[in-house]
C-alpha positions in Angstrom: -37.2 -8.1 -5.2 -39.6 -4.7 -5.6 -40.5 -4.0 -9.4 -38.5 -0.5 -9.0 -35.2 -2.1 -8.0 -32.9 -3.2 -10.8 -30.0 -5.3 -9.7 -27.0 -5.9 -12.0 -24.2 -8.7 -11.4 -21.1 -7.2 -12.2 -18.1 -9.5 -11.7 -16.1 -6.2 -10.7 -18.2 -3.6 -9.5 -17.8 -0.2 -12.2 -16.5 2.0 -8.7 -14.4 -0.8 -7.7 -12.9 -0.6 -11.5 -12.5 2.4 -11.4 -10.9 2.9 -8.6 -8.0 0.2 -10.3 -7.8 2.3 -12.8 -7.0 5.2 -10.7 -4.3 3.2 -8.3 -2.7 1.9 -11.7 -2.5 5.5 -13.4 -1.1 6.8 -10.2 1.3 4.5 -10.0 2.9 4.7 -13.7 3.0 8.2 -12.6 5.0 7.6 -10.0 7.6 5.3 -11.3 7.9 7.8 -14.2 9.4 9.8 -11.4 11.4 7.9 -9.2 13.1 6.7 -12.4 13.6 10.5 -13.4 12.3 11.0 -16.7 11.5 13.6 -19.0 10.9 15.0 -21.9 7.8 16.4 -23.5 6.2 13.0 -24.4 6.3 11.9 -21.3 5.2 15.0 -19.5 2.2 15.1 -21.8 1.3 11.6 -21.0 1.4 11.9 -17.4 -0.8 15.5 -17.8 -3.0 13.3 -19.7 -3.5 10.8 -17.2 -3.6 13.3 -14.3 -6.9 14.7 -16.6 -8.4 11.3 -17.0 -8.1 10.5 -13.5 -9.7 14.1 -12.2 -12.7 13.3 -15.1 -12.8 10.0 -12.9 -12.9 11.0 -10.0 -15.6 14.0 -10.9 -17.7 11.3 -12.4 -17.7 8.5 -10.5 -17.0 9.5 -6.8 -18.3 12.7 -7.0 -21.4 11.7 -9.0 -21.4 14.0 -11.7 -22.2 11.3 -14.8 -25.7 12.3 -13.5 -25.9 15.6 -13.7 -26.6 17.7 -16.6 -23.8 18.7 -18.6 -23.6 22.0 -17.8 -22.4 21.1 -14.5 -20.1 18.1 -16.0 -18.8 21.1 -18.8 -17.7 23.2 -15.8 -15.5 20.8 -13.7 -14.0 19.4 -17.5 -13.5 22.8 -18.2 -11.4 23.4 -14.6 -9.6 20.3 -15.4 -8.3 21.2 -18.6 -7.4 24.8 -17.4 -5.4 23.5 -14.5 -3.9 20.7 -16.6 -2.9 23.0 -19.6 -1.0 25.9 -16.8 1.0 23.1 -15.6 1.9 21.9 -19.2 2.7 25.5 -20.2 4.7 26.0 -16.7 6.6 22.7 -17.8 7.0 24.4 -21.0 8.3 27.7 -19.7 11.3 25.9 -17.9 12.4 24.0 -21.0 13.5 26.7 -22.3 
């Protein structure tokens, strides 16, 4: 093994977990709707999994837990944006 390579034994490899993770979260989202609910509790959970899984995704398949964090600041920043207009949408029709 070269002196500039460092291998790591995971049991689960961290993109393999996360990946689980992502599966798992979309599929609590998914019985949340075939078994119809609502409410504001439950709509802010799912909007707060549907922003962990995009800060997933942005950092672990499209790389960007090594960038600076300008770069990270910008796609957290498009998360939350698109996150909080569908909250207030949701918001907008409860009433």
């Amino acid at each position: 093994m070269s002196e500039y390579t460092e291998y790591t034994e995971y049991i689960v490899r961290p993109c393999t977990l996360v990946w689980l993770i992502l599966i798992l979260l979309t599929v609590f989202a998914f019985v949340v709707g075939e078994l119809e609910l609502g409410g504001i509790t439950i709509i802010a959970t799912i909007l707060l999994s549907t922003l962990i899984k995009g800060q997933m995704v942005a950092d672990y398949f499209m790389g960007l837990h090594r960038v600076r964090w300008r770069w990270r600041i910008i796609m957290y920043s498009w998360l939350l944006l698109v996150t909080g207009l569908i909250g207030f949408a949701y918001s907008l029709g409860l009433k």
